[in-house]
C-alpha positions as CSV (number, residue, x, y, z in Angstrom):
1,X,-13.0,14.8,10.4
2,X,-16.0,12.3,10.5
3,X,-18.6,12.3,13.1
4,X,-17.5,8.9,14.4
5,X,-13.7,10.5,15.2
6,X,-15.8,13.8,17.3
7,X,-17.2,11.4,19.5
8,X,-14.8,10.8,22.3
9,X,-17.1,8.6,23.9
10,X,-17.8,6.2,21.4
11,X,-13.9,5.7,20.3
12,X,-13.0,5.3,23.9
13,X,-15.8,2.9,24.0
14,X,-14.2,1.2,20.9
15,X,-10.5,1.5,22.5
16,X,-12.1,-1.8,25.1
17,X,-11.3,-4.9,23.2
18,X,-11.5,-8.7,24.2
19,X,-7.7,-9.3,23.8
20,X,-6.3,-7.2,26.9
21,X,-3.3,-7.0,24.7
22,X,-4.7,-5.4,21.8
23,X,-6.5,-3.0,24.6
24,X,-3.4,-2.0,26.7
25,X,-2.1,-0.5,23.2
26,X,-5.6,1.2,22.2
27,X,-6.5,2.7,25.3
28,X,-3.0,4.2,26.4
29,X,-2.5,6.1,22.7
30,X,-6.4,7.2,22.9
31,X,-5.9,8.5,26.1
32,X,-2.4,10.1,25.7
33,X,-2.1,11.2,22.3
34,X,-5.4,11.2,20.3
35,X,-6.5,14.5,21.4
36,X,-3.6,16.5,20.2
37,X,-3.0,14.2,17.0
38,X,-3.5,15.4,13.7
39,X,-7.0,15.0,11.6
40,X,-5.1,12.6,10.0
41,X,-3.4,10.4,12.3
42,X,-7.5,11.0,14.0
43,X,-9.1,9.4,10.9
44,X,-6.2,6.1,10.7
45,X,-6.7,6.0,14.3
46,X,-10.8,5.4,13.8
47,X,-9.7,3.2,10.5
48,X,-7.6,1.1,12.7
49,X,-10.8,0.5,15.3
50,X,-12.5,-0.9,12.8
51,X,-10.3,-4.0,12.6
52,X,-10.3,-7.3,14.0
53,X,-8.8,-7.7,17.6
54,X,-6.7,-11.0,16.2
55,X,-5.1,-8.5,13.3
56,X,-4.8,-5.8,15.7
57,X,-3.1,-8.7,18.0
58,X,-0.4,-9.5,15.0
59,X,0.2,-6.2,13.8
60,X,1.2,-5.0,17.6
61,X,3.1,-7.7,18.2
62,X,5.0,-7.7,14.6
63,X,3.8,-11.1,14.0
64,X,2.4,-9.5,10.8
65,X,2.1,-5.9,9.0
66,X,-0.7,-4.8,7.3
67,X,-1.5,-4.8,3.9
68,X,-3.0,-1.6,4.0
69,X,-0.4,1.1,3.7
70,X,-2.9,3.5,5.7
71,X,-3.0,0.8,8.9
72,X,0.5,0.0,9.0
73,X,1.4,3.7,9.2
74,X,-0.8,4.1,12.4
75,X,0.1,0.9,14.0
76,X,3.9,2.4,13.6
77,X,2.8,5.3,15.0
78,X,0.9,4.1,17.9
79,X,3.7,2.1,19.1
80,X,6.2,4.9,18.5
81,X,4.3,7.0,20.3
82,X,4.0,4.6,23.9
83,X,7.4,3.3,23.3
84,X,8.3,7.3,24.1
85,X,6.1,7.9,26.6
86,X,7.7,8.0,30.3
C-alpha cells in the first residue's frame, strides 16, 4: 500500500470537497468502510481522490461512468457499499 493510503489523516483531509454532494459520498465510505477494505479497494479509493470534484459529481450521480475501468469499479463500490449501510 502507498504512503499516501497510511495516512488517515491526509485522505480524510482529501474526503472534504467543494461539492457537498461529491463529499457526503467520500466522507461516509472513508469513515465506514475504508479501514477494513482491502489494499486494493485502499489504493482505487486514493486513485479516485485524485479526481476532479465535477467528475466525481457525474460519476455519483450516473450522469457519466468513467473511462477508467479502475475508477468506475470503486465508484460502484462506494455506492454499493452506502446504499447497504443502515
Amino acid at each position: 500500500m502507498t504512503a499516501k493510503a497510511q495516512n488517515m489523516g491526509y485522505l480524510a483531509w482529501q474526503c472534504r470537497r467543494g461539492i457537498k454532494e461529491v463529499e457526503v459520498i467520500l466522507l461516509p465510505y472513508f469513515e465506514l468502510f475504508f479501514t477494513a477494505a482491502p489494499d486494493s479497494e485502499k489504493q482505487l479509493f486514493v486513485k479516485l481522490l485524485e479526481e476532479q470534484d465535477p467528475d466525481l459529481f457525474e460519476w455519483f450521480t450516473h450522469r457519466s461512468i468513467p473511462d477508467d475501468k479502475d475508477l468506475a469499479e470503486i465508484v460502484e463500490i462506494v455506492l454499493q457499499k452506502l446504499a447497504t449501510r443502515s
